[in-house]
C-alpha positions in Angstrom: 0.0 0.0 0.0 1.1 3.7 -0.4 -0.3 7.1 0.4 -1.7 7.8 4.2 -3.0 4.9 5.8 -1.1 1.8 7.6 -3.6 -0.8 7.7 -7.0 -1.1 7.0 -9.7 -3.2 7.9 -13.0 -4.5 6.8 -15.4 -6.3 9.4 -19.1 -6.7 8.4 -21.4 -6.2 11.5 -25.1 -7.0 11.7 -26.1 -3.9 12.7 -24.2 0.0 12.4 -24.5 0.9 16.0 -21.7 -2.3 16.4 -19.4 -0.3 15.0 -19.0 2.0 18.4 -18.2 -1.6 20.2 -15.9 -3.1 17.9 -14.0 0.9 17.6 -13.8 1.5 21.5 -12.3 -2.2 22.3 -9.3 -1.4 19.7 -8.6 2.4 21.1 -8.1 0.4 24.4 -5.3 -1.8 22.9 -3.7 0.0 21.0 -1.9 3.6 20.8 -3.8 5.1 17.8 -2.8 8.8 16.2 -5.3 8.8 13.3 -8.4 6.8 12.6 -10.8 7.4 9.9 -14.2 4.8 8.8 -16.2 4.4 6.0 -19.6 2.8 6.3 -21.0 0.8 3.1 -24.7 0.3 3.8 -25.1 -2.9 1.5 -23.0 -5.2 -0.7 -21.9 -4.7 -4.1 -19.6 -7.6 -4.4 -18.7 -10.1 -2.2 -14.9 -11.4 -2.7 -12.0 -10.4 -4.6 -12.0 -13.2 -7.8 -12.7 -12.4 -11.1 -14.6 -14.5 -13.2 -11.9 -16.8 -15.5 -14.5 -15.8 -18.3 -13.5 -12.2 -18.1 -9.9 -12.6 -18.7 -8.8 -12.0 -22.1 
């Protein structure tokens, strides 16, 4: 990766509001300077293959 961030992760929670829960038990561990979030509301795709069909 390049540009700003150091790590990013994607966790799919039932419910918005478990968002607060997951994000408070990781400022507790760890030592964090900068934290931004994004919030998708549904799925567009699920997993990172591309169809072999595709490929030209």
């Amino acid at each position: 990766m390049t540009g700003n961030h150091d790590y990013i992760l994607k966790i799919v929670l039932p419910r918005v509001e478990h968002y607060d829960v997951i994000y408070k038990q990781i400022v507790r561990k760890l030592e964090l300077f900068d934290v931004s979030a994004s919030i998708s509301m549904e799925e567009l795709k699920h997993g990172m293959a591309i169809p072999v069909g595709y490929v030209r």
